[in-house]
mmCIF file of the N, C-alpha and C atoms, coordinates in Angstrom:
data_MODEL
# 
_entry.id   MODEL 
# 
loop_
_atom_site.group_PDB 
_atom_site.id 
_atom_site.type_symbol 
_atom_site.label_atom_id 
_atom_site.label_alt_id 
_atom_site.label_comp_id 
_atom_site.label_asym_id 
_atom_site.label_entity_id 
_atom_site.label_seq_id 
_atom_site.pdbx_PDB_ins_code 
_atom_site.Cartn_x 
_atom_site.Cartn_y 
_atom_site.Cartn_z 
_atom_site.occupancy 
_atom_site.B_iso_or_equiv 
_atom_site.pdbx_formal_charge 
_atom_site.auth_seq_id 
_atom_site.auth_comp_id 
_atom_site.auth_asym_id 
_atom_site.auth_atom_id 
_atom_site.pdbx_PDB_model_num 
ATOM 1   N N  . UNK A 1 1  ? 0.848  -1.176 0.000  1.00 0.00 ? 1  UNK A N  1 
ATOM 2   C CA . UNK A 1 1  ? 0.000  0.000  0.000  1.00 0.00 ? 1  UNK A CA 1 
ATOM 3   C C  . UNK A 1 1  ? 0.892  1.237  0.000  1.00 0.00 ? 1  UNK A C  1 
ATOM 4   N N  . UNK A 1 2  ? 0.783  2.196  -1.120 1.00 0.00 ? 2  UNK A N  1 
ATOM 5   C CA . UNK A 1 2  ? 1.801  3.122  -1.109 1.00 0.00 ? 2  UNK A CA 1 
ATOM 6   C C  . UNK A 1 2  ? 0.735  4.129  -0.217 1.00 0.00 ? 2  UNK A C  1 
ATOM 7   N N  . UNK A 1 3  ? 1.654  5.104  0.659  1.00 0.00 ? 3  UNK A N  1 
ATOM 8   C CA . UNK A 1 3  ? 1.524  6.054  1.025  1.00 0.00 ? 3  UNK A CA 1 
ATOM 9   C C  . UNK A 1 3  ? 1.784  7.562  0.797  1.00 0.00 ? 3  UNK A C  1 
ATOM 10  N N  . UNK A 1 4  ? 1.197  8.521  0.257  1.00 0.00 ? 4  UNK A N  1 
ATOM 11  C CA . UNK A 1 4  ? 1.837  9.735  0.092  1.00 0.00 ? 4  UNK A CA 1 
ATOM 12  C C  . UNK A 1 4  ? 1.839  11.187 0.755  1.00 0.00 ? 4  UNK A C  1 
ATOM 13  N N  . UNK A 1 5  ? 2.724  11.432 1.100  1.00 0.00 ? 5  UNK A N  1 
ATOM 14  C CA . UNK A 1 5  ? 3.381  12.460 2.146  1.00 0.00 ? 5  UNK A CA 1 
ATOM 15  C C  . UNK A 1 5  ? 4.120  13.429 2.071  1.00 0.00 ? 5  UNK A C  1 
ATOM 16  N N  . UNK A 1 6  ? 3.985  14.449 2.845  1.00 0.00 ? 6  UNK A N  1 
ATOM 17  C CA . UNK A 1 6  ? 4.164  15.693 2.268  1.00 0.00 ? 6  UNK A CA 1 
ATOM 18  C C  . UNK A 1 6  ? 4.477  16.594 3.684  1.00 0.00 ? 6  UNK A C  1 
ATOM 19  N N  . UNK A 1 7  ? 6.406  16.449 3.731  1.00 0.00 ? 7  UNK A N  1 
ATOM 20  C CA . UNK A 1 7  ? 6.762  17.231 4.905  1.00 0.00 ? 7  UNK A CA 1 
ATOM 21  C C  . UNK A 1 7  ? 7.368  18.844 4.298  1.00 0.00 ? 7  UNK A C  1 
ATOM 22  N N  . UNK A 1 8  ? 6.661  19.479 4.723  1.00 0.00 ? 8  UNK A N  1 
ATOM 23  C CA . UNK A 1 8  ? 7.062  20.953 5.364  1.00 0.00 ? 8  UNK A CA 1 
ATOM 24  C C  . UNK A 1 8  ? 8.160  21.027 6.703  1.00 0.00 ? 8  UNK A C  1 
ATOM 25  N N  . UNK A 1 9  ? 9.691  21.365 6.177  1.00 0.00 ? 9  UNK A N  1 
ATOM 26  C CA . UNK A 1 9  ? 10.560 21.650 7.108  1.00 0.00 ? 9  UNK A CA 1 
ATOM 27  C C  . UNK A 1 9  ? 9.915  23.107 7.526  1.00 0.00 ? 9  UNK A C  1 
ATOM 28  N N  . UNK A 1 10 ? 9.272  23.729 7.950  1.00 0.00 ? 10 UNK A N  1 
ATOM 29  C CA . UNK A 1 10 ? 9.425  25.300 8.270  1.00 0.00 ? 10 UNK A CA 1 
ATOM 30  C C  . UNK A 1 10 ? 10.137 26.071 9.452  1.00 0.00 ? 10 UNK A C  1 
ATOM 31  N N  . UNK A 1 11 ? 10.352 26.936 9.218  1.00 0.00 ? 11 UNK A N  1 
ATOM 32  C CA . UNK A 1 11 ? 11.181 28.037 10.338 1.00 0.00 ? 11 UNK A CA 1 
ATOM 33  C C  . UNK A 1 11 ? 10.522 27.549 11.548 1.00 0.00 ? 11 UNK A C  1 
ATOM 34  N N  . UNK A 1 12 ? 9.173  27.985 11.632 1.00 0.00 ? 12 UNK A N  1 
ATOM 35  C CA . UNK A 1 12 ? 8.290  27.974 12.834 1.00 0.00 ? 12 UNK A CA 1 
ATOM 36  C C  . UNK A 1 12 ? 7.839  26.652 13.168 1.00 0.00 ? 12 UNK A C  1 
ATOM 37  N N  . UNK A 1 13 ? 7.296  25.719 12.389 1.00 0.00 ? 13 UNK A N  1 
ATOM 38  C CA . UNK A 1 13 ? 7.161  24.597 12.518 1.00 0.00 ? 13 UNK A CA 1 
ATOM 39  C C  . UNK A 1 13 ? 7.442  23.719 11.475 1.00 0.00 ? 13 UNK A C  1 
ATOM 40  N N  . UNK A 1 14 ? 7.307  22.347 12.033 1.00 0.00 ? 14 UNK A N  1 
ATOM 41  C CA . UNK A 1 14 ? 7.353  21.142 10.900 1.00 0.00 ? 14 UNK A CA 1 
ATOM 42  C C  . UNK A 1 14 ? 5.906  20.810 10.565 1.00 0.00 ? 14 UNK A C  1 
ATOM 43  N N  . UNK A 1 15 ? 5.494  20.030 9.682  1.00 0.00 ? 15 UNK A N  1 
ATOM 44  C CA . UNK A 1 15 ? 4.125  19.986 9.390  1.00 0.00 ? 15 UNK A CA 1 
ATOM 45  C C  . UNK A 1 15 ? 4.503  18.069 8.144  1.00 0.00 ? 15 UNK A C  1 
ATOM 46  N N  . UNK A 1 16 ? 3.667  17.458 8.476  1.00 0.00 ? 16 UNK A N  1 
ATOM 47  C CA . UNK A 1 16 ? 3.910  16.326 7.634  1.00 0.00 ? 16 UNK A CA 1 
ATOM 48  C C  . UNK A 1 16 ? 2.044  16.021 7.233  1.00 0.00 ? 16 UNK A C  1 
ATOM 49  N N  . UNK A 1 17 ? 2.338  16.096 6.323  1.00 0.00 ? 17 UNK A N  1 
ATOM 50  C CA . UNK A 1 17 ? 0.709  16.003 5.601  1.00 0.00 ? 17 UNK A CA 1 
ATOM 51  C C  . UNK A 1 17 ? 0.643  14.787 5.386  1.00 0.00 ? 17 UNK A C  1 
ATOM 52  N N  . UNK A 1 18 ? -0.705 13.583 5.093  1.00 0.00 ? 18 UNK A N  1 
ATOM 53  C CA . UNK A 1 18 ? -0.570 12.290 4.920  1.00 0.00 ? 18 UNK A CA 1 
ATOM 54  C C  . UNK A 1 18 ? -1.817 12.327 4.079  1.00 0.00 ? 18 UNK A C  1 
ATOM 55  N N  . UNK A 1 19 ? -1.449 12.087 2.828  1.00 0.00 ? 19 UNK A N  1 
ATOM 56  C CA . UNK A 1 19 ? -2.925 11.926 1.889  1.00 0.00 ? 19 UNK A CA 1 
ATOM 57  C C  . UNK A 1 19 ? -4.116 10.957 2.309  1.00 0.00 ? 19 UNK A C  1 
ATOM 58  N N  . UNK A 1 20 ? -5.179 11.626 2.283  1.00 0.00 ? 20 UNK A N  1 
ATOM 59  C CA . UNK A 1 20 ? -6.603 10.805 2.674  1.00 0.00 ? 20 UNK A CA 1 
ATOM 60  C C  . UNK A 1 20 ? -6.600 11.152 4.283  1.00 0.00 ? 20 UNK A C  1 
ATOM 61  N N  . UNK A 1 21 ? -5.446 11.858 5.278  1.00 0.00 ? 21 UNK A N  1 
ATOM 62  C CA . UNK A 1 21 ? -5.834 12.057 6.733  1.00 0.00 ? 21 UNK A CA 1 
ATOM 63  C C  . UNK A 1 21 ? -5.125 13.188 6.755  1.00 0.00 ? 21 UNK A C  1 
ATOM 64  N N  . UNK A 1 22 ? -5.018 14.201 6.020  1.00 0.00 ? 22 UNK A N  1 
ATOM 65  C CA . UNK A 1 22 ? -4.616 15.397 6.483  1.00 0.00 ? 22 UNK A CA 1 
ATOM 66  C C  . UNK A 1 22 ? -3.326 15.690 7.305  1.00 0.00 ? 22 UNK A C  1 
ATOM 67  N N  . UNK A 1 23 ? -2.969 16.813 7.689  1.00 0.00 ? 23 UNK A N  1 
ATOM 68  C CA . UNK A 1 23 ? -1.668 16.867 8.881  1.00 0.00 ? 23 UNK A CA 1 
ATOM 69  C C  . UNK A 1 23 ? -1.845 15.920 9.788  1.00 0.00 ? 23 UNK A C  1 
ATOM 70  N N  . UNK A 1 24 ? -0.756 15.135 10.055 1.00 0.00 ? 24 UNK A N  1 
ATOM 71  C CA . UNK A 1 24 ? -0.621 14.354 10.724 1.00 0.00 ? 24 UNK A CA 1 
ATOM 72  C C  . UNK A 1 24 ? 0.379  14.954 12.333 1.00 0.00 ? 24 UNK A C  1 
ATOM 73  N N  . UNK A 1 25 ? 1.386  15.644 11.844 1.00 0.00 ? 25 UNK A N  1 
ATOM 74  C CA . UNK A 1 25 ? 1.946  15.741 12.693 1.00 0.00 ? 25 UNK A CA 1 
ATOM 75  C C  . UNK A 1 25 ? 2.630  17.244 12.230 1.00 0.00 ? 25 UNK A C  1 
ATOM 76  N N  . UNK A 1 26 ? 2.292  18.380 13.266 1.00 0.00 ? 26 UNK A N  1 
ATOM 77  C CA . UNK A 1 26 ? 2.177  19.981 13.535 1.00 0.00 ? 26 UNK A CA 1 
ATOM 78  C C  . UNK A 1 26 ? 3.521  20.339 14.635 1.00 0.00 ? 26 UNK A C  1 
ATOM 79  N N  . UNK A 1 27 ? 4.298  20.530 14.725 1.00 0.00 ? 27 UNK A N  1 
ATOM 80  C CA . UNK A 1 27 ? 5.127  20.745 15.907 1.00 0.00 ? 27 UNK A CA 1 
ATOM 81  C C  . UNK A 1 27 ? 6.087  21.779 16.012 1.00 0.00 ? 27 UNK A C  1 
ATOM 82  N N  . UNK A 1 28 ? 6.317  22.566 16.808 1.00 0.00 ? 28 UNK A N  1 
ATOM 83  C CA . UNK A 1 28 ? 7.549  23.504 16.449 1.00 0.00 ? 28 UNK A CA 1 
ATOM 84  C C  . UNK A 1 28 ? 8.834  23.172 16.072 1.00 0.00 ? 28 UNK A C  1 
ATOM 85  N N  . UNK A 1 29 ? 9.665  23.442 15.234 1.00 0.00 ? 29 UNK A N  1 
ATOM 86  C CA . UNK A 1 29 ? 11.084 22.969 14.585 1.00 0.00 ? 29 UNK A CA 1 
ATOM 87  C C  . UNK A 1 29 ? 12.226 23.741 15.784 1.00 0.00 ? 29 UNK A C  1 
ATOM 88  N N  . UNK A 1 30 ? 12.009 23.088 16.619 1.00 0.00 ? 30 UNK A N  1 
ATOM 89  C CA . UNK A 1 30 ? 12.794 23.139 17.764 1.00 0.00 ? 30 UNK A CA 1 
ATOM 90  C C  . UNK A 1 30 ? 13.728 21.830 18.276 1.00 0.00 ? 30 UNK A C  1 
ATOM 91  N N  . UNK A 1 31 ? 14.995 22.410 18.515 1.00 0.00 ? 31 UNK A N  1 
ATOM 92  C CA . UNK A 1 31 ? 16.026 21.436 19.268 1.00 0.00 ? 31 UNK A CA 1 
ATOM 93  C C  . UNK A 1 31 ? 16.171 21.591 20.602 1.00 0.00 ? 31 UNK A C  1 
ATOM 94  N N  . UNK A 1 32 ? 16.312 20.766 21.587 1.00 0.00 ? 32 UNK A N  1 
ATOM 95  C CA . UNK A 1 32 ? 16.781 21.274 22.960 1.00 0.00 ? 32 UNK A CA 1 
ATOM 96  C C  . UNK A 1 32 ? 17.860 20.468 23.393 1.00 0.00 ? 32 UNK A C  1 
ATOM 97  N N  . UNK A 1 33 ? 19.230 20.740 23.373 1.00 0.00 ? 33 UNK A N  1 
ATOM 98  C CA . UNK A 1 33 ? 20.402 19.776 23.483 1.00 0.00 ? 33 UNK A CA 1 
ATOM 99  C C  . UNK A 1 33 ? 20.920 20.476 24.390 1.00 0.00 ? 33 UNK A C  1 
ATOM 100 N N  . UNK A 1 34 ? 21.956 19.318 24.969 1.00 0.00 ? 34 UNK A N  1 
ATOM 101 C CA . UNK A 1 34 ? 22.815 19.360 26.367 1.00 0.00 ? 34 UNK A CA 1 
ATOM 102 C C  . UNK A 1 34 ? 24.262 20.349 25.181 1.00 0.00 ? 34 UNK A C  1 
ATOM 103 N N  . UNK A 1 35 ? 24.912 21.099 25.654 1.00 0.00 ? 35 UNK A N  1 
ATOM 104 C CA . UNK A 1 35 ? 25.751 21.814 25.013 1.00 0.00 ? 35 UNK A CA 1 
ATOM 105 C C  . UNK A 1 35 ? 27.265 20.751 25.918 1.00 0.00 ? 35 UNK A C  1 
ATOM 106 N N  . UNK A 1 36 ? 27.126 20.287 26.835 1.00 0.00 ? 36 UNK A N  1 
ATOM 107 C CA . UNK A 1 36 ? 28.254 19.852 27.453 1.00 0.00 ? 36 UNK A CA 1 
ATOM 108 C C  . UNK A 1 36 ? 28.383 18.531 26.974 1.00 0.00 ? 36 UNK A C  1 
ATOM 109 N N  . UNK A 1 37 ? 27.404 17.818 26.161 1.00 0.00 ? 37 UNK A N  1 
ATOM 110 C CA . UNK A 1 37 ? 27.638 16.400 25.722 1.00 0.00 ? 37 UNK A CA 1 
ATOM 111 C C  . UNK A 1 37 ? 27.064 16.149 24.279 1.00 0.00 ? 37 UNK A C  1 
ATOM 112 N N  . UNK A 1 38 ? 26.553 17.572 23.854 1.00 0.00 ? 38 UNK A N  1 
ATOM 113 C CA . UNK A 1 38 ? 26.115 16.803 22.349 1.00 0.00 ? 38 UNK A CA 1 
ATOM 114 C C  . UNK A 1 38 ? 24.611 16.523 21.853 1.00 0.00 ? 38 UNK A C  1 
ATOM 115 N N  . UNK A 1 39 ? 24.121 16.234 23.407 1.00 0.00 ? 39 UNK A N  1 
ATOM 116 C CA . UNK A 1 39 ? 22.974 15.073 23.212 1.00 0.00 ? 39 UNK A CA 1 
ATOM 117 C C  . UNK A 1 39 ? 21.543 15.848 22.667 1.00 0.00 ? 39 UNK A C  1 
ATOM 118 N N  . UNK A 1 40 ? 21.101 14.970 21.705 1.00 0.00 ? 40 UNK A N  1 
ATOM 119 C CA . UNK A 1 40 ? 19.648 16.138 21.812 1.00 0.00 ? 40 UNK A CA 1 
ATOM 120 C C  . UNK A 1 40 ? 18.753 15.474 22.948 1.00 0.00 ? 40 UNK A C  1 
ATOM 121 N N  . UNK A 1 41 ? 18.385 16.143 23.801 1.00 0.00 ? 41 UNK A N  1 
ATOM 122 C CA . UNK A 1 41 ? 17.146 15.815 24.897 1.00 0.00 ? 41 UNK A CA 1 
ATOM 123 C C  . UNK A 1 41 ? 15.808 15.801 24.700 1.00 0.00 ? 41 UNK A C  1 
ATOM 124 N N  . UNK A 1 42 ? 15.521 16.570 23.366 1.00 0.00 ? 42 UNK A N  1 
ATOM 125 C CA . UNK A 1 42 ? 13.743 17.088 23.057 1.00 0.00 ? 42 UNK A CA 1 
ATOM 126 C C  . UNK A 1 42 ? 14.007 17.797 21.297 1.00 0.00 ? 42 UNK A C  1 
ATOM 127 N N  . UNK A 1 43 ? 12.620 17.262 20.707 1.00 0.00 ? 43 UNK A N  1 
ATOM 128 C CA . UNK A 1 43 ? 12.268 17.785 19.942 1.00 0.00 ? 43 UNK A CA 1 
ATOM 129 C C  . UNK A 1 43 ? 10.778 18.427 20.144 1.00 0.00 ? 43 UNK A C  1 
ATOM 130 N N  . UNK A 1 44 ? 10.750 19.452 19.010 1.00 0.00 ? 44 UNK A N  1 
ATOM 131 C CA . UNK A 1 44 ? 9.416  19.579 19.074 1.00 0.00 ? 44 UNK A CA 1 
ATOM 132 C C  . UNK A 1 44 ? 9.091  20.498 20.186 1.00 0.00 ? 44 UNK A C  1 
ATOM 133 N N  . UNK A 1 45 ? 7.316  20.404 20.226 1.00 0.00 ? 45 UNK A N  1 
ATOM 134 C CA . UNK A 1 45 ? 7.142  20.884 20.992 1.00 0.00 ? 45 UNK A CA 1 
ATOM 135 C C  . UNK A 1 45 ? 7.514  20.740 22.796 1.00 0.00 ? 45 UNK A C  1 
ATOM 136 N N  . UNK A 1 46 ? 7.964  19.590 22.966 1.00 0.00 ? 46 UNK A N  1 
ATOM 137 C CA . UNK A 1 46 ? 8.537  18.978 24.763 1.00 0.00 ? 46 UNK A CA 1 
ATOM 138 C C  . UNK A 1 46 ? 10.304 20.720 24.352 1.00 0.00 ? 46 UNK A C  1 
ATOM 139 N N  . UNK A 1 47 ? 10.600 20.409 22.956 1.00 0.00 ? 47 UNK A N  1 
ATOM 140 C CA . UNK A 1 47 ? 12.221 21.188 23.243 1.00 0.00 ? 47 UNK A CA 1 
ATOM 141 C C  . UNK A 1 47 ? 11.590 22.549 23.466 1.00 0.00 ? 47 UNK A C  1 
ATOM 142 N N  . UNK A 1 48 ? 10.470 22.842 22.817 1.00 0.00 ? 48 UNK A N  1 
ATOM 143 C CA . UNK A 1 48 ? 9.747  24.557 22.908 1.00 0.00 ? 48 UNK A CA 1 
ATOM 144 C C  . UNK A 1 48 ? 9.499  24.971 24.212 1.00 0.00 ? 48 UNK A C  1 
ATOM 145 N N  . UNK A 1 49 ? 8.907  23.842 24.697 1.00 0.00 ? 49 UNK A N  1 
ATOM 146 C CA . UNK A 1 49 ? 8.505  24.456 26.384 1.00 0.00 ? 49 UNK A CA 1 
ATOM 147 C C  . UNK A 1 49 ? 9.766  24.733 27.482 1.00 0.00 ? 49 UNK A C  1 
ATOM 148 N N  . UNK A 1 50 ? 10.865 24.026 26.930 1.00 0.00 ? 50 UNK A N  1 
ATOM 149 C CA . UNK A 1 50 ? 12.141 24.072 27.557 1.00 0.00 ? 50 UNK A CA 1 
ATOM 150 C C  . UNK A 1 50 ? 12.873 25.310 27.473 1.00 0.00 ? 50 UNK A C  1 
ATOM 151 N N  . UNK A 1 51 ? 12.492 26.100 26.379 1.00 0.00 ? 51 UNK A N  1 
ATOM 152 C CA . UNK A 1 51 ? 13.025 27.442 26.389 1.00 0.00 ? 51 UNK A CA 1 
ATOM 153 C C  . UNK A 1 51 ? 12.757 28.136 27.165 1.00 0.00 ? 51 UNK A C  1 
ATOM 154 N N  . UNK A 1 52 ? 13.846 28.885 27.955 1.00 0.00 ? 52 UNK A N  1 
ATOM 155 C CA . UNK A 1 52 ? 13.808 29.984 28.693 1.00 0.00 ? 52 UNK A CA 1 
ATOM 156 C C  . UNK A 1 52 ? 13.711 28.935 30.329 1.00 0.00 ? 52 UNK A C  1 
ATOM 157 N N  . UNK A 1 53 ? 13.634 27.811 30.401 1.00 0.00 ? 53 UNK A N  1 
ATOM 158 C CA . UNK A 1 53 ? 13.424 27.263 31.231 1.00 0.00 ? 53 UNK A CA 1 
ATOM 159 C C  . UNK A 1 53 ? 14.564 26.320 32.076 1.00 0.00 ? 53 UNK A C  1 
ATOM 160 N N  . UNK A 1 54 ? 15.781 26.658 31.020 1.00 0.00 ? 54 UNK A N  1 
ATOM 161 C CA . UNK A 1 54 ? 16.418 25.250 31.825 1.00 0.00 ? 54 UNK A CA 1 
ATOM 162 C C  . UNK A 1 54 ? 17.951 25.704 31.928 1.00 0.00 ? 54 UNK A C  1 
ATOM 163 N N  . UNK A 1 55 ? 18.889 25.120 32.779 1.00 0.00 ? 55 UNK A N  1 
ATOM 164 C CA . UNK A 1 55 ? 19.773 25.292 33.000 1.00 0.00 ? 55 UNK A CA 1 
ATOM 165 C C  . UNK A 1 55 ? 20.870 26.080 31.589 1.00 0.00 ? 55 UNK A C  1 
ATOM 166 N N  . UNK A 1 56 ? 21.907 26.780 31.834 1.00 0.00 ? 56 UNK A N  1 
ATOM 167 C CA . UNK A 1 56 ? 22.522 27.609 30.825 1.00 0.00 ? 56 UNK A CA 1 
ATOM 168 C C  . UNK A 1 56 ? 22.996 26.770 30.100 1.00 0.00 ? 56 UNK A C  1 
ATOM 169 N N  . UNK A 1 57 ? 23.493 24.339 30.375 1.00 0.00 ? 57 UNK A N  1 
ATOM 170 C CA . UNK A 1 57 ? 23.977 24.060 29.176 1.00 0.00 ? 57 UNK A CA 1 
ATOM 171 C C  . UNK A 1 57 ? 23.192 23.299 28.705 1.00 0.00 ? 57 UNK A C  1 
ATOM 172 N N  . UNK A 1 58 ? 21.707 23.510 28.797 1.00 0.00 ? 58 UNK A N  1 
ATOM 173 C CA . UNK A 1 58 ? 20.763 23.280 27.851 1.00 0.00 ? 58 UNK A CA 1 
ATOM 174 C C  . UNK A 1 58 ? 20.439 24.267 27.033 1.00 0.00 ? 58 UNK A C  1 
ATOM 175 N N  . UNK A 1 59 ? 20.430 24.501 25.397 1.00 0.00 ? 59 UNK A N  1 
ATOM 176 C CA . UNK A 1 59 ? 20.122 25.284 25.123 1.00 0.00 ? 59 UNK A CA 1 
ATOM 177 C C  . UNK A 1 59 ? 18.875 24.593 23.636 1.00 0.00 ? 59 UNK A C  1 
ATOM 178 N N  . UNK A 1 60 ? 17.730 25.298 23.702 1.00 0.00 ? 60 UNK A N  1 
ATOM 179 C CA . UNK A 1 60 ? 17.132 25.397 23.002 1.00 0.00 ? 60 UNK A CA 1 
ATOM 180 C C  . UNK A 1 60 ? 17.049 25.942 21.325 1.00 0.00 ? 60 UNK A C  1 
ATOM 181 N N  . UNK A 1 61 ? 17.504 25.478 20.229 1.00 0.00 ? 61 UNK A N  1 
ATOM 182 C CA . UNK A 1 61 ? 17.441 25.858 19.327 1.00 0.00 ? 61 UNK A CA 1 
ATOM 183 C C  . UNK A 1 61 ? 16.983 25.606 18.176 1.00 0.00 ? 61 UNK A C  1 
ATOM 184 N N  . UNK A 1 62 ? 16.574 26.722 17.150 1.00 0.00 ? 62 UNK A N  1 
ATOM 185 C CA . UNK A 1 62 ? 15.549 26.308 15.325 1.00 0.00 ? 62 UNK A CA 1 
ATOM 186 C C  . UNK A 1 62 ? 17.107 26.336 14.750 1.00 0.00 ? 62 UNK A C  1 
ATOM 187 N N  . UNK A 1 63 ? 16.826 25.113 14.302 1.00 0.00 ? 63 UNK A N  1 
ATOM 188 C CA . UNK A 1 63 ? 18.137 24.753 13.596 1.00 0.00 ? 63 UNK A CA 1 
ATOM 189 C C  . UNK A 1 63 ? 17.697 25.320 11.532 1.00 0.00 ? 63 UNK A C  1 
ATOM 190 N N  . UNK A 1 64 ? 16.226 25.571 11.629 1.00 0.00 ? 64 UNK A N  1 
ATOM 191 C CA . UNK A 1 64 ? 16.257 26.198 10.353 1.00 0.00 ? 64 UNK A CA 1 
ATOM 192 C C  . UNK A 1 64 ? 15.657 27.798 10.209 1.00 0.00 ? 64 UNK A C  1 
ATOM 193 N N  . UNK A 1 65 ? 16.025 28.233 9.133  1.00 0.00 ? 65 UNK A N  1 
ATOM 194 C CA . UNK A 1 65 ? 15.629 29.390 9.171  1.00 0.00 ? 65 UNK A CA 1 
ATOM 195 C C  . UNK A 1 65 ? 15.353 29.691 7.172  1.00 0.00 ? 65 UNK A C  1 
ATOM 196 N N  . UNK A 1 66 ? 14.077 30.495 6.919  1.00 0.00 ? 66 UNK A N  1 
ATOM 197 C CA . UNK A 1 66 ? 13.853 30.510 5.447  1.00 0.00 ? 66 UNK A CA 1 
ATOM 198 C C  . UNK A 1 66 ? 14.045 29.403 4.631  1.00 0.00 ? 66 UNK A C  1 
ATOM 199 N N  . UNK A 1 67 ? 13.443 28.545 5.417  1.00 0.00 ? 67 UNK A N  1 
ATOM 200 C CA . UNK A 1 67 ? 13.509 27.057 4.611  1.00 0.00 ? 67 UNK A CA 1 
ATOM 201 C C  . UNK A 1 67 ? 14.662 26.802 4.265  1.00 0.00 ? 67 UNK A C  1 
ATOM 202 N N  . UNK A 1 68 ? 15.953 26.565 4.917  1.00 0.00 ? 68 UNK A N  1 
ATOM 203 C CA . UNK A 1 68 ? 16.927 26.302 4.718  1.00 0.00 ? 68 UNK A CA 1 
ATOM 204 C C  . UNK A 1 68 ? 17.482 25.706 6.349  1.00 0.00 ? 68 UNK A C  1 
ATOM 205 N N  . UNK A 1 69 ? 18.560 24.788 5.912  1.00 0.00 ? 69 UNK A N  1 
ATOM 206 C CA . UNK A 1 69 ? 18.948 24.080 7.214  1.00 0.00 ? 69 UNK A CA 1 
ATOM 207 C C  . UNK A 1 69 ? 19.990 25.436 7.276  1.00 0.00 ? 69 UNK A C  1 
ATOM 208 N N  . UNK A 1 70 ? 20.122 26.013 9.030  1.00 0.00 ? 70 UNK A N  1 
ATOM 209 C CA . UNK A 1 70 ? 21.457 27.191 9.578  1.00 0.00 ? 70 UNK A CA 1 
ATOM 210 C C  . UNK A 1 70 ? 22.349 26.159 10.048 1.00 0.00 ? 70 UNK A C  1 
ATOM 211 N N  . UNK A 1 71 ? 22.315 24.757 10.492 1.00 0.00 ? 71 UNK A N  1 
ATOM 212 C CA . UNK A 1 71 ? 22.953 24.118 11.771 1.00 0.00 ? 71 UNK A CA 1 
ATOM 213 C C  . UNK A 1 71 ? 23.032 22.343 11.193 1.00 0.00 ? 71 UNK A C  1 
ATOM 214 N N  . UNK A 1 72 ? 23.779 22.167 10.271 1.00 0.00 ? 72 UNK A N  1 
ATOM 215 C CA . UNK A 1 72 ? 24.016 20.635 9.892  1.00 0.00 ? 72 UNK A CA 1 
ATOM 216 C C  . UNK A 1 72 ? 24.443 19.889 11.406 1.00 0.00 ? 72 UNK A C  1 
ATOM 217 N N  . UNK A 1 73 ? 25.033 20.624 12.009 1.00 0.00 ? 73 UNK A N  1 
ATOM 218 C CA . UNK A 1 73 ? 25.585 19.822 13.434 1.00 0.00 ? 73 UNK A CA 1 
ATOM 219 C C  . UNK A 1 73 ? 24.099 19.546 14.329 1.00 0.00 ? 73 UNK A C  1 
ATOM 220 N N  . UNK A 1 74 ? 23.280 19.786 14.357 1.00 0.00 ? 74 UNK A N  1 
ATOM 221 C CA . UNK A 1 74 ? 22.521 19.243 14.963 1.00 0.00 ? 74 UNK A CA 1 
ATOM 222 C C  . UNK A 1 74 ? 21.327 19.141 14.274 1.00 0.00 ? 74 UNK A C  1 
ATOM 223 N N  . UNK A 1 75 ? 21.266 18.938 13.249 1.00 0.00 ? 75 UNK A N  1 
ATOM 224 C CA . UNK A 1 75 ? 20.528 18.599 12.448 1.00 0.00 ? 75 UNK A CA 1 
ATOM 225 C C  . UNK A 1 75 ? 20.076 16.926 11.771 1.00 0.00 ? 75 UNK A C  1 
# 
């Protein structure tokens, strides 16, 4: 059964469309990684709510900007 799909990287959010059920999955294009190890901890909306919220070597970041990847390293 083929499936056809249709992701939107965007600045503000990601968006993945699924023919015959509409957006499937809406989320902010957010990273939230440990800066002292690398690690990503959260995507999405769990990394959005983390902004402004968490210790200085967590940092929250949109790794895209104008439909273009800014950040291959954590990408």
């Amino acid at each position: 059964m083929a499936r056809d799909l249709a992701i939107d990287l965007g600045t503000a959010n990601t968006l993945v469309y699924m023919k015959g059920k509409g957006i499937v999955l809406n989320e902010p294009s957010v990273i939230a990684l440990n800066r002292q190890t690398g690690e990503v901890l959260a995507t999405g909306r769990e990394a959005w709510q983390m902004i402004g919220r968490t210790p200085g070597y967590i940092v929250a970041v949109r790794p895209l900007r104008g439909g273009a990847i800014t950040d291959f390293e954590i990408t």
